[in-house]
Each structure stands twice: as structure tokens, then as C-alpha cells.
C-alpha positions, 0 to 999 in steps of 0.5 A: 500500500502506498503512503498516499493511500494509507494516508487516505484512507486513515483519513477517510476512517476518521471522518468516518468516526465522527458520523451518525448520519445513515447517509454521510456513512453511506457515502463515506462507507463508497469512498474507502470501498474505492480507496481500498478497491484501488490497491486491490484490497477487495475484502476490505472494499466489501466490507465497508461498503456491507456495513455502510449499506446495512447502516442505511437499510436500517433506517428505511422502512422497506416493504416488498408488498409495497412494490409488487402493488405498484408493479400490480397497478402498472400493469393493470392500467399499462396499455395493451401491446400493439398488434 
């Protein structure tokens, strides 16, 4: 690992240490999976983007039942297929 790199990345954790919000980890979670992509350490780009993801889906209330009844009402109301 190069020294930019390790500084980076150092850098990126801290400010990670100091957020709470699911969407600031979201997207700090995205640039240490890039820092760490970049020199090929794929576990640890993984990783982090993992945790920042399951930090993000805790905070959404996410239904399938709610999808599978839009897709219900857009078929039910899309046109019919020209001849």
C-alpha cells in the first residue's frame, strides 16, 4: 500500500468516526470501498461498503408488498401491446 493511500484512507476512517448520519456513512462507507478497491484490497472494499449499506437499510422502512402493488397497478392500467 502506498503512503498516499494509507494516508487516505486513515483519513477517510476518521471522518468516518465522527458520523451518525445513515447517509454521510453511506457515502463515506463508497469512498474507502474505492480507496481500498484501488490497491486491490477487495475484502476490505466489501466490507465497508456491507456495513455502510446495512447502516442505511436500517433506517428505511422497506416493504416488498409495497412494490409488487405498484408493479400490480402498472400493469393493470399499462396499455395493451400493439398488434
Amino acid at each position: 500500500m502506498t503512503e498516499d493511500a494509507t494516508a487516505r484512507i486513515a483519513q477517510l476512517h476518521q471522518v468516518k468516526s465522527r458520523l451518525s448520519s445513515a447517509d454521510a456513512l453511506l457515502h463515506i462507507g463508497h469512498a474507502l470501498a474505492k480507496e481500498y478497491e484501488a490497491i486491490g484490497n477487495y475484502p476490505a472494499a466489501m466490507a465497508e461498503l456491507q456495513q455502510a449499506k446495512q447502516n442505511k437499510l436500517r433506517t428505511l422502512n422497506y416493504q416488498v408488498e409495497d412494490d409488487l402493488a405498484l408493479f400490480s397497478a402498472a400493469l393493470e392500467h399499462s396499455a395493451e401491446p400493439a398488434d
